[in-house]
Structure formats: structure tokens, C-alpha cells
VEXDO-964517 format. One record per residue (C-alpha): x, y, z; residue number from 1; residue in one letter. Coordinates in Angstrom, 3 decimals. Layout:
# residues N
R         x         y         z  num  residu
R         X         Y         Z  NUM       A
...
This chain:
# residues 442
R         x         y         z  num  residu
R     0.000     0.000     0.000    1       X
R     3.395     2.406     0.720    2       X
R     3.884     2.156    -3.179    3       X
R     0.058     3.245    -4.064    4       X
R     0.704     6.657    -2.181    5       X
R     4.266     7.297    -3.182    6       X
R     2.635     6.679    -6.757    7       X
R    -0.333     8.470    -6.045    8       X
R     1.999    11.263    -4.930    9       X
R     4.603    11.482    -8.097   10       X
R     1.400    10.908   -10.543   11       X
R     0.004    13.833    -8.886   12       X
R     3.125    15.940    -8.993   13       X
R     4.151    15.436   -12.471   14       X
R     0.500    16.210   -13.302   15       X
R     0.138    19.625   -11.804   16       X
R     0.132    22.894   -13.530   17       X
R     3.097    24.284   -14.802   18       X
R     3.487    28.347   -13.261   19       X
R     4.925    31.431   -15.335   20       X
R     6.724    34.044   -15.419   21       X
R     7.150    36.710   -17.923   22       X
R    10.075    36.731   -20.377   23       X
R    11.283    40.481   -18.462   24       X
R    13.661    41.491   -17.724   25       X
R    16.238    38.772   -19.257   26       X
R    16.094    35.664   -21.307   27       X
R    19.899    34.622   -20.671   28       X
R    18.600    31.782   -19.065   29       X
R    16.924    30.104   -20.979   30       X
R    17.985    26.746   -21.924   31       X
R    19.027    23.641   -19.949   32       X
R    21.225    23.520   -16.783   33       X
R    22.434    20.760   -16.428   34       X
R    24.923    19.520   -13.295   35       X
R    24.547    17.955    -9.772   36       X
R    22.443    18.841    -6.278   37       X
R    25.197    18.184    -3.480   38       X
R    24.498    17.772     0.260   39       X
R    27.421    16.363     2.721   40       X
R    28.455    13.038     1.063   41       X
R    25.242    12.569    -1.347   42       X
R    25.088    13.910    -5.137   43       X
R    22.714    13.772    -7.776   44       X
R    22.319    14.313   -11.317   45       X
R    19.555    17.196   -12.215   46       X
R    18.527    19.249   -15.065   47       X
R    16.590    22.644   -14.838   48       X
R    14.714    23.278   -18.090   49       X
R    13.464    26.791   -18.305   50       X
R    11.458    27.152   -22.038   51       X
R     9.813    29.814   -24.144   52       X
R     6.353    29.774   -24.444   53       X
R     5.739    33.232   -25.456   54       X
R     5.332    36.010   -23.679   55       X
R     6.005    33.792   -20.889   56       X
R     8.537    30.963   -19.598   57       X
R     8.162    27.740   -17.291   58       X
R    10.519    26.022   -15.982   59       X
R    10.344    22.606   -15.515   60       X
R    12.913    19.750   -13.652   61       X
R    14.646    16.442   -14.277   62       X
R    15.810    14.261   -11.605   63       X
R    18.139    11.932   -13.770   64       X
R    19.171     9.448   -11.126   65       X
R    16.117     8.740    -9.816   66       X
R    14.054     8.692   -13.175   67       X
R    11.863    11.197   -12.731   68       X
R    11.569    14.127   -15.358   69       X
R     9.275    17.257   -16.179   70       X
R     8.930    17.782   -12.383   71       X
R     7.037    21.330   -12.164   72       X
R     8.036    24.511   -10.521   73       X
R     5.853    27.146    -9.462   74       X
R     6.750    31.018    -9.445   75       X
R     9.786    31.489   -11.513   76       X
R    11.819    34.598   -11.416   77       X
R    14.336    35.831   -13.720   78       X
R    16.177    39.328   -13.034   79       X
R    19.421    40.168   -14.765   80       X
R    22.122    37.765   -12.635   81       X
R    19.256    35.413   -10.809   82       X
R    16.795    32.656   -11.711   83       X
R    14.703    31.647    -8.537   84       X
R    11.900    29.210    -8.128   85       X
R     9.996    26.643    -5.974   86       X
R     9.634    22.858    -6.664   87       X
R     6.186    21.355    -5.241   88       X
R     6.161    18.263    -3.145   89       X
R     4.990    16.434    -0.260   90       X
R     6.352    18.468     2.672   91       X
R     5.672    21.984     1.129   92       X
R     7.540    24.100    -1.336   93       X
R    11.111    24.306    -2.175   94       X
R    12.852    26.786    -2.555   95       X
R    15.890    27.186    -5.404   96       X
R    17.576    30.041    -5.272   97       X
R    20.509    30.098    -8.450   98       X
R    22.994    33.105    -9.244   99       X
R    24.808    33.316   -12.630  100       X
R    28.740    33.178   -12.060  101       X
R    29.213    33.265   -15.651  102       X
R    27.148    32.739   -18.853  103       X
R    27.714    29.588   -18.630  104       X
R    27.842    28.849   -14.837  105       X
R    24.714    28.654   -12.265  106       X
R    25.576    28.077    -8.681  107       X
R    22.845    28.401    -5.598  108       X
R    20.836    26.219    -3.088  109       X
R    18.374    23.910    -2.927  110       X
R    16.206    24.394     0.580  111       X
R    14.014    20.976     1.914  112       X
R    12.696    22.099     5.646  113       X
R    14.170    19.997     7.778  114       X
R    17.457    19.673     6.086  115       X
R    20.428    21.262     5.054  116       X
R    20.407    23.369     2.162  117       X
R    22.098    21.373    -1.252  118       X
R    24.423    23.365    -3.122  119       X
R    23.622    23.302    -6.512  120       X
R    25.921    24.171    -9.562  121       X
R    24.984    23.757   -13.034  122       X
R    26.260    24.412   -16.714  123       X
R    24.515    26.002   -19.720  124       X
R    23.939    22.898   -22.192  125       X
R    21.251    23.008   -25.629  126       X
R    17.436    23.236   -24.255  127       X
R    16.682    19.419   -23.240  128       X
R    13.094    18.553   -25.777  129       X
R    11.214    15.821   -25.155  130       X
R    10.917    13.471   -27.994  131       X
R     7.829    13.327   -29.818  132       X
R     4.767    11.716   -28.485  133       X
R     2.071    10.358   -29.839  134       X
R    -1.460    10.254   -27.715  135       X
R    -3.706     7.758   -28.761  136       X
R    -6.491     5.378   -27.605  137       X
R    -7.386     2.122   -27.642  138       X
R   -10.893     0.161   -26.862  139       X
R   -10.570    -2.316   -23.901  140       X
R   -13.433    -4.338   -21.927  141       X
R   -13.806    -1.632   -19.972  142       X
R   -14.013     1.180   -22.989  143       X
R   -11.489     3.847   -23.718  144       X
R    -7.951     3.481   -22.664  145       X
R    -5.899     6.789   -22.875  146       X
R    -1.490     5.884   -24.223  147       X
R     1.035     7.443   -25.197  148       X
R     3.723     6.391   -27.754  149       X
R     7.600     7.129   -27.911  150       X
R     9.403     6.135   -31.100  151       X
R    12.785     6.265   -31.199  152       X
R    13.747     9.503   -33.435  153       X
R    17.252     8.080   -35.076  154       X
R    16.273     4.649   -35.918  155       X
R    13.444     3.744   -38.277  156       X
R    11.758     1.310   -37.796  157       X
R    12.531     0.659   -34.152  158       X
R    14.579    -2.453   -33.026  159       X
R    12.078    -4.088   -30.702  160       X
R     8.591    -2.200   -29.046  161       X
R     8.047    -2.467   -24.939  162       X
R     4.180    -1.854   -23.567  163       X
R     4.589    -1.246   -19.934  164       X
R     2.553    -2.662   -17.477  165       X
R     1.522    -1.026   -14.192  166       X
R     2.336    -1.534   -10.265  167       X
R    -0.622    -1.092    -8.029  168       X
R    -2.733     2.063    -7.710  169       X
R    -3.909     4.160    -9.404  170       X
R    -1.357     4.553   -12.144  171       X
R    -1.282     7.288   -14.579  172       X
R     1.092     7.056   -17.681  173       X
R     3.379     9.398   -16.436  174       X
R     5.098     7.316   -14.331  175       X
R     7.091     5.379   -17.437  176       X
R     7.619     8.383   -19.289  177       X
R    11.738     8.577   -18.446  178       X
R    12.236     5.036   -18.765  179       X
R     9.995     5.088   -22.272  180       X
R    12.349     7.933   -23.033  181       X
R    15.366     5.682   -22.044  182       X
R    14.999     3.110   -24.348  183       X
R    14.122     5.533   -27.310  184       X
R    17.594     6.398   -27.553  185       X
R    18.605     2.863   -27.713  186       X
R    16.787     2.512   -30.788  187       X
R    13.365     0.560   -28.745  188       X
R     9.383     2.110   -29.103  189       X
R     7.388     2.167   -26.310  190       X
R     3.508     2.543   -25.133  191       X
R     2.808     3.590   -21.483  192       X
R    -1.149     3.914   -20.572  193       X
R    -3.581     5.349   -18.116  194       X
R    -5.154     2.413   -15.847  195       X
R    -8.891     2.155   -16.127  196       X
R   -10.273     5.211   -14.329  197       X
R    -6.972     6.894   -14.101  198       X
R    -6.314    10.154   -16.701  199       X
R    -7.810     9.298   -19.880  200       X
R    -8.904     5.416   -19.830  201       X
R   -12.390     4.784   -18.659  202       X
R   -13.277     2.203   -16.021  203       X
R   -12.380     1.667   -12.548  204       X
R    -9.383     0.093   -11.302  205       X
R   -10.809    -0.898    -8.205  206       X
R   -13.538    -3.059    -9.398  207       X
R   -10.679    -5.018   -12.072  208       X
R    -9.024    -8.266   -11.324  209       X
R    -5.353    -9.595   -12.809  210       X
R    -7.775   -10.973   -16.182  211       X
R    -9.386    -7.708   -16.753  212       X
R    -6.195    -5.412   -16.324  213       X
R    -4.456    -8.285   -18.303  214       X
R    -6.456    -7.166   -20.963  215       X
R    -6.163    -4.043   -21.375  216       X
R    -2.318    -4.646   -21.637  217       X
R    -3.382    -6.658   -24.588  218       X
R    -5.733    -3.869   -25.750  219       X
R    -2.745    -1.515   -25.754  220       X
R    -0.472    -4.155   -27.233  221       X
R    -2.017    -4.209   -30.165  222       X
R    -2.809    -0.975   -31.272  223       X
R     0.877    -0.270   -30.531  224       X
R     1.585    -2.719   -32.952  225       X
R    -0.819    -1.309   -35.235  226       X
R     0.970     1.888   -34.645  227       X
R     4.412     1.386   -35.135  228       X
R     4.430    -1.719   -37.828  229       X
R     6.164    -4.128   -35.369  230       X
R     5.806    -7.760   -34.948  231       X
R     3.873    -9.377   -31.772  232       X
R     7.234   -11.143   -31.421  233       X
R     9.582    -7.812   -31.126  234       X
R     7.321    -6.407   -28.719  235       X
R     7.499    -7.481   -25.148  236       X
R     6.498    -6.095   -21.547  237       X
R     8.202    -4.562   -19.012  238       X
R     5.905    -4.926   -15.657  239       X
R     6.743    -3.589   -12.106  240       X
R     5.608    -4.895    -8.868  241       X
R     1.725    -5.835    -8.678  242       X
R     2.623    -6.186   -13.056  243       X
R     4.410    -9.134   -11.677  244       X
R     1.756   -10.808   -11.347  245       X
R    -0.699    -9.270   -14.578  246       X
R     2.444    -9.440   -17.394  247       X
R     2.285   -13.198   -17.341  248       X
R    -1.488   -13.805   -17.982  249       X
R    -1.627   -11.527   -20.644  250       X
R     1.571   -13.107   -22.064  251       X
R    -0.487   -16.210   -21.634  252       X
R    -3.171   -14.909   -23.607  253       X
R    -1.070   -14.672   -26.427  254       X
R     1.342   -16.799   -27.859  255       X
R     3.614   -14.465   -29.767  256       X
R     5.140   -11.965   -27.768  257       X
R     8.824   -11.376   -27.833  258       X
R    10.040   -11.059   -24.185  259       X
R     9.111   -10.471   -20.514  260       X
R    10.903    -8.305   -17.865  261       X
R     9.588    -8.165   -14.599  262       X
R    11.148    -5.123   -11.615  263       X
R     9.991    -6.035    -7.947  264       X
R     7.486    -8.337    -9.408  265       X
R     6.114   -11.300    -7.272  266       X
R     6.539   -14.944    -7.878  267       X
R     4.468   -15.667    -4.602  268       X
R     0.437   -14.887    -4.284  269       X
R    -0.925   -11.483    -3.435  270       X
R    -1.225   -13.566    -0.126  271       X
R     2.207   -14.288     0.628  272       X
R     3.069   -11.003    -0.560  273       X
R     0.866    -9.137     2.025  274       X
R     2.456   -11.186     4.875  275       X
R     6.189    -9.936     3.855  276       X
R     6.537    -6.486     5.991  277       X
R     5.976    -8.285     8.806  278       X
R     7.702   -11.316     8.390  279       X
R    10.711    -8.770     7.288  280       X
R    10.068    -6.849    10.117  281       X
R    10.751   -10.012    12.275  282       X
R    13.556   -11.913    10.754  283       X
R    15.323    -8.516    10.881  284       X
R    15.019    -7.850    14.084  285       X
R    16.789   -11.058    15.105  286       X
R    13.337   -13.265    16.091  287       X
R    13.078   -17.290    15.494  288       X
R    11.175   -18.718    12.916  289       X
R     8.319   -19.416    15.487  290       X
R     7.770   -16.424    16.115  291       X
R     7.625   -15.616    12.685  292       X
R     4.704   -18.377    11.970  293       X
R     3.282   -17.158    14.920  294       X
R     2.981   -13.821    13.549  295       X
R     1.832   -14.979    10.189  296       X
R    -1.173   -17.278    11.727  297       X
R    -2.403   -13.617    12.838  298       X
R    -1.918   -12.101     9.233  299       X
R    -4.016   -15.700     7.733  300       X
R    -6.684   -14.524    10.758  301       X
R    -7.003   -10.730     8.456  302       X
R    -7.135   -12.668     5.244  303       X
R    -9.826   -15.177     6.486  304       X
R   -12.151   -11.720     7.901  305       X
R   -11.180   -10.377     3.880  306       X
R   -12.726   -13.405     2.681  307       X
R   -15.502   -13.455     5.270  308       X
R   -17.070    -9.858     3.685  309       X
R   -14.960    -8.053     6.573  310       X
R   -16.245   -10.261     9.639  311       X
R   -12.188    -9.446    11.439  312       X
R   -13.617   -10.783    15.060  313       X
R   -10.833   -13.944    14.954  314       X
R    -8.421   -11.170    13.643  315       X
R    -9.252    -8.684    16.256  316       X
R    -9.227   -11.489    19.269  317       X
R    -6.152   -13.064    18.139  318       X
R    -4.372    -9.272    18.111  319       X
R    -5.329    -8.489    21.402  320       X
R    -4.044   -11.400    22.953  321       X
R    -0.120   -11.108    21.028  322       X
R    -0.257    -7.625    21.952  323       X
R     1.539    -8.071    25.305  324       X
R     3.984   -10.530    23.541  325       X
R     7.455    -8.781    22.512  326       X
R     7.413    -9.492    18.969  327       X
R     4.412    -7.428    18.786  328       X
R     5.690    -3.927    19.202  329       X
R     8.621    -4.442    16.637  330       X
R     6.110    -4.933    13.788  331       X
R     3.758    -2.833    11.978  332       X
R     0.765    -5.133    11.522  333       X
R    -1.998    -3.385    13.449  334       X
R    -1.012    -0.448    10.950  335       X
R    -0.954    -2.055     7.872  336       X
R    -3.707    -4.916     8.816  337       X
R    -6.434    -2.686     9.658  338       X
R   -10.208    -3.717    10.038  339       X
R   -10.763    -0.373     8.917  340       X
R   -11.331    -1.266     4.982  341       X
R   -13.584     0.457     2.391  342       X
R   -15.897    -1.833     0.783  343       X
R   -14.561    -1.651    -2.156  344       X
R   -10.780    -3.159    -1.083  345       X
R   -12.435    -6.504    -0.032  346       X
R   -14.317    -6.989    -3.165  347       X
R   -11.106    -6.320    -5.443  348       X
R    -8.891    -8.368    -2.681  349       X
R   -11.423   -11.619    -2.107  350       X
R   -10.851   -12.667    -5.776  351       X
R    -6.830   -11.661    -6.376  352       X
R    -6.022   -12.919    -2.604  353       X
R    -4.824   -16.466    -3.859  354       X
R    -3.690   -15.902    -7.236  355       X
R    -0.617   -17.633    -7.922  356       X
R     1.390   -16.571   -11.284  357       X
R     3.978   -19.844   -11.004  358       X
R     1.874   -21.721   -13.704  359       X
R     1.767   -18.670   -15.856  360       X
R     4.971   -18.119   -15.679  361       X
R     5.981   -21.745   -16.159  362       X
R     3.906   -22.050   -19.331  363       X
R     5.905   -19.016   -20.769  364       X
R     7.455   -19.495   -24.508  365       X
R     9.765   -15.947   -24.309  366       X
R    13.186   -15.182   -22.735  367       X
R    12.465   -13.506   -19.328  368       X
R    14.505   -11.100   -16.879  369       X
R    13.793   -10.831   -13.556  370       X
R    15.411    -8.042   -11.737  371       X
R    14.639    -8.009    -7.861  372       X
R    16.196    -5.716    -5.189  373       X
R    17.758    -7.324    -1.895  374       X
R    16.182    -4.862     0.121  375       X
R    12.894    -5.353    -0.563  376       X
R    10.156    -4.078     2.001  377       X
R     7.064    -4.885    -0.049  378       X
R     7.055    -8.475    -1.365  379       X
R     9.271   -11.369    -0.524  380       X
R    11.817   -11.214    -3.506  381       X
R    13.962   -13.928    -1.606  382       X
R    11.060   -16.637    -2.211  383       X
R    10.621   -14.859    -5.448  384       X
R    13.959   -15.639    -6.613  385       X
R    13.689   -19.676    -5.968  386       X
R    10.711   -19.753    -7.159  387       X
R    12.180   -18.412   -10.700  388       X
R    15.270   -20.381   -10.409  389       X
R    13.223   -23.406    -9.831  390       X
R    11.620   -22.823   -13.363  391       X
R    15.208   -21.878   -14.841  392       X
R    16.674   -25.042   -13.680  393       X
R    13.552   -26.955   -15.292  394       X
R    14.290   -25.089   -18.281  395       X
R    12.879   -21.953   -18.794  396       X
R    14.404   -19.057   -20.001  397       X
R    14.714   -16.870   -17.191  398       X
R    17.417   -14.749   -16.015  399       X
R    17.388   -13.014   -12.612  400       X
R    19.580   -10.210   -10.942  401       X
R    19.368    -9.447    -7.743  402       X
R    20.439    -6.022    -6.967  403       X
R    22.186    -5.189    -3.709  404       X
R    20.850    -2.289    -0.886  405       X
R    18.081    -1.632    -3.654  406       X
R    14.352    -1.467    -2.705  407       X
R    10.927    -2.314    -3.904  408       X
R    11.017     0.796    -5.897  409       X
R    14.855    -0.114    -7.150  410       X
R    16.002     2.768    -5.420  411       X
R    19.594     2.429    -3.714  412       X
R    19.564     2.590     0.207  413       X
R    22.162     3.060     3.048  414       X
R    24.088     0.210     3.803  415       X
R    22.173     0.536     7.500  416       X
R    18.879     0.507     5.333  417       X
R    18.281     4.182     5.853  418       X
R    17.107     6.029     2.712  419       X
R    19.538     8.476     1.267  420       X
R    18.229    12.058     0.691  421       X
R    18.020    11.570    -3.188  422       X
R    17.619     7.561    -3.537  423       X
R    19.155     7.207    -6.710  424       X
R    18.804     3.974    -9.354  425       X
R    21.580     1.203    -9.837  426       X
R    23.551     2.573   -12.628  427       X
R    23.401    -0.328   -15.183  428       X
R    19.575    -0.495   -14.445  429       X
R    18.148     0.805   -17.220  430       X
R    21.358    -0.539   -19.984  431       X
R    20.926    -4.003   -17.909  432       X
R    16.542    -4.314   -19.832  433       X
R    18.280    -2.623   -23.008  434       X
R    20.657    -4.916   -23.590  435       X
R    18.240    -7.837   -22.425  436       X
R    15.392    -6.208   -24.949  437       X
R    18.075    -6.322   -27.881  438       X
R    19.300    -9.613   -27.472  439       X
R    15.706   -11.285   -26.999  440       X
R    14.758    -9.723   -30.645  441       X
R    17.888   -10.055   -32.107  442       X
């Protein structure tokens, strides 16, 4: 549930309006800055993009090690030596305050309440445009879905085609838009889409199980095909997290498709999934196994009241009596395992609960890449990784890497599993699918 909001957040950030400021009294800056955001020990790669759109500019932001791009600022200023502006987020406004050295040369700060100010120094490079994209739509079971589509702009036609498939949430297609960008300039298309009842696409998310969504990935699939002239068999997916467990049925559903690359994507059911925080939780803090079951007989107590229309009275009796125990207060279950539930979470959940995507996956005719982070807070990507070596070793073609101090959103983390200030990407993540996507079509 951490990764709907922190999607529901981003979606909602990179969706906001863009503010302006008149072109007066100088236009020396614009352009792209590009450089690094520096605080103590930590660095990261970003890109200010301030653009013409007469008689006005906006300025917009890419954060290149963590993936995200066309973050929005509000209230830019310009006077003759100065560019100031605020970025929008979660914990307020942000200040960046930037002084021109030299024509070529921005230096300034960065202000986050709460933390000490990042020093920020950038060079003048050629204004950073967005390759062209293409917004289309294409009929599902539940109607109209809303995509976009990137084609490469130096090779024609494109090597191989990638449809991304969501994580949970409410997904909007914003959130593949730098790693669609990413493989256009290796030469690969790709389609990212609005979820049912997010952005464009009509339907409702909530009321769609792994078939339906499946679907719609198909949907998409093929009018991306239609679109860009490829082949079902140089097009492939590239799912994250709860698309773990949605990429293989629609790959089931057809028997053509090129490849399959799953990021944080379950092996396990949406069952054995749920339990994983806490049994993490546990194992981490040094507790034995039995303590561990014991905690999980509890969690099997909040599925059994999901599957009982929310009757949680074994649940709720079983809590109250471990709450004295000294397991207890090192978890978070009686956060994340409330009784509290809208309606309409136990009638998606019932149905999903005990889906298990090993035969799926098992029955798959397509090279596959598996790329799980050791750190892993949301689904058990140790049991996730057997499970797929299991099938490699009865002779599928699946590959799996295992990144090191890298989370459920492949973000790096502290050694001490703290999260750094600007939780950057492995650096061979995104080459690691290219080179994968080229090789499967080859």
C-alpha cells in the first residue's frame, strides 16, 4: 500500500500545472542547466529546463538518477544575474535560489525544511526537448484506454517495441515516461497507458481483477503494434511490482510476444506477498522462525475476515491477545492490517487474494529477466527468486539479478537501510533491460 501513495503522490506531482513568469527582464537563461544537487556526502544528477512559451517561460525539472523528469516549478523569477523558483512536493515548497557566475555557470541552493540546504551548480547545455509523443487510444473491456507512444527519433523502424505494465494504484502514464524515453535512444518504441479510471482510460481500477487489467495490456499491445508496424514477437512487456503478477497472464493470452521483464514483481500470491513487511520486520530484528509463523497465523486470521465480507472478530481477538507478547511492538501489523477497509478493497482483494502466477509463468514461450532488489520491504523477492530459479533449472528461459541495498522501488539505500536524501537507481539499471530487450529480438 506504501507504493500506491508514493505513486499516487509522483502521478500527482508530475500532473500539476506548470506556473509562469514573464520573459522580463532577461532571457539569458533560458535553456538547460544541467549539473549535480550536493548535500554532505550525497550527489545527484539534475537538469533545470526553463522554455519559451511566449510572452512567458516555465521552468520545468529532471531528476536523472532517480528517473523522474518534467517535475514542475511554481513562481519562476528571472532578473538580470538570478533565476529563482519553488519545486512542489509532499512536505511543502522548495525553494531554489541560483545566481549566474558566468554565462555559462549557475551556482545556488536547494532548501528541503528539515534539512540542510544542497548546493547546486549547473552548466549552460542546448534546451533538453522531449521526444515526440504520440497520444492515442485504444478500446478495452472496460471502454477507452488513454497511451502514449515514444518512437525512437534516429532509428526507423525501431529495433524491438516495450508496452509497460503497471504496479498497483492508481497509475497514470506518467510514471514510465523517463524510462519510455530511455529506451528511445537505444533505438526501442514504447507505449505507457492510463489504468482504467486513471487520466484518460475509462473504467475503474478498483472493481478489475489480474484478467481484466491483463487485458487491457493486450488492448494496448495491439494498437501499438498497429501503430508502429512491429511484430507481436519484437514487442514485449516490461511490468513492475503488482505487473508481476498481470504481465504473465496476458503473455499467456497470447502466444507471440517477444520477451518479458519483470522489476519487484512477485513470484508468490498477493497472499504471501501481504504477509512480507511483517515477516521482514521479524527476521530482521533477530526473532526465530516461530515467532515468525506465529505472527503470520495472525496475518491468515485478516485474510480469512477479507474473505468473510470483513467479519475481522478472529483477527481482532487473536491481536489483542499477542499484543503483550514482545514481537508485537517491533512490527507494523496493526497499521498495515487494519479492520478499517472500504468496501470496495475486499471486493477487489477476495478474488486476487490467492492468485498464484507460477503456472503462468511456467507455461511461458519468451526469454524472461527478472530483476529483484535485496532490500525489498514490499514483497518477498527472496522466495521470489527460488521460485524463478526453480523454473530456470527446469528449463525456462529466465534470467534473474538481484540487486544489492536496492528497494521495492529499485532505489539504492544506506548500507544501514536508511534512505539516502536523493535515492538514486543502480547505474546499469536501465542498460541491464536494453541490452536484455536487444538480445531477446535479435
Amino acid at each position: 500500500m506504501k507504493i500506491f501513495i508514493q505513486l499516487l503522490l509522483v502521478t500527482l506531482l508530475l500532473i500539476s500545472n506548470l506556473s509562469c513568469s514573464q520573459l522580463e527582464p532577461a532571457d539569458w537563461a533560458i535553456g538547460s542547466w544541467t549539473g549535480t544537487a550536493s548535500a554532505g556526502q550525497e550527489q545527484t544528477a539534475i537538469r533545470i529546463n526553463v522554455r519559451e512559451v511566449a510572452p512567458e517561460i516555465v521552468v520545468d525539472i529532471d531528476l536523472l538518477d532517480l528517473g523522474v523528469i518534467g517535475i514542475p516549478t511554481r513562481d519562476p523569477v528571472i532578473t538580470e544575474n538570478t533565476l529563482e523558483l519553488a519545486i512542489p512536493s509532499d512536505s511543502g515548497l522548495q525553494p531554489v535560489l541560483l545566481e549566474r557566475q558566468t554565462e555559462n555557470l549557475l551556482t545556488g541552493t536547494w532548501s528541503e525544511t528539515g534539512k540542510v540546504d544542497a548546493r547546486l551548480r549547473l552548466q549552460s547545455t542546448d534546451l533538453f526537448t522531449l521526444p515526440s509523443e504520440q497520444r492515442l487510444t485504444s478500446q478495452g473491456d472496460a471502454g477507452s484506454l488513454g497511451l502514449s507512444v515514444i518512437m525512437p527519433e534516429n532509428t526507423s523502424p525501431p529495433l524491438a517495441g516495450v508496452v509497460f505494465v503497471h504496479g498497483s494504484g492508481p497509475e497514470a502514464r506518467d510514471a514510465s515516461r523517463y524510462a519510455a524515453i530511455r529506451l528511445a535512444e537505444s533505438g526501442i518504441a514504447s507505449a505507457f497507458f492510463d489504468k482504467r479510471g486513471v487520466g484518460e482510460s475509462t473504467g475503474n481500477w478498483q472493481d478489475a481483477d489480474f484478467n481484466e487489467l491483463a487485458s487491457d495490456v493486450l488492448a494496448v499491445t495491439e494498437t501499438f503494434a498497429a501503430t508502429t508496424g512491429l511484430s507481436m514477437n519484437q514487442i514485449g512487456f516490461i511490468a513492475t511490482s503488482q505487473g508481476g503478477w498481470v504481465a504473465p497472464l496476458a503473455a499467456s493470452m497470447t502466444d507471440e510476444l517477444g520477451f518479458l521483464i519483470t522489476i519487484s514483481g512477485p513470484a508468490t500470491t498477493p497472499k504471501e506477498e501481504g504477509h512480507w513487511n511483517v515477516v521482514r520486520e521479524l527476521r530482521l530484528a533477530g526473532f526465530a522462525e516461530a515467532v515468525v509463523s506465529r505472527a503470520d497465523a495472525i496475518m491468515d486470521l485478516w485474510d480469512l475476515g477479507i474473505m468473510q465480507d470483513g467479519d475481522f472478530s478472529e483477527y481482532i481477538q487473536a491481536l489483542n491477545a499477542a499484543r503483550n507478547e514482545d514481537w508485537f511492538a517491533q512490527t507494523s501489523m496493526e497499521r498495515i492490517y487494519s479492520t478499517d477497509l472500504p468496501e470496495w478493497f475486499i471486493n477487489w482483494y477476495q478474488p486476487v487474494m490467492n492468485f498464484d502466477p507460477m503456472p503462468y509463468l511456467a507455461d511461458l514461450d519468451m526469454p524472461m529477466l527478472a530483476i529483484q532488489g535485496d532490500q525489498d520491504e514490499e514483497q518477498p523477492w527472496d522466495r521470489t527468486a527460488d521460485l524463478l530459479e526453480s523454473l530456470a533449472q527446469a528449463g525456462n528461459d529466465i534470467s534473474i539479478y538481484i540487486y544489492n541495498n536496492v528497494n521495492h522501488a529499485m532505489h539504492l539505500i544506506n548500507p544501514d537501510g536508511t534512505s539516502p536524501r536523493w535515492p538514486g537507481r543502480p547505474t546499469d539499471f536501465y542498460d541491464r533491460q536494453i541490452n536484455f530487450i536487444l538480445e531477446s529480438v535479435d
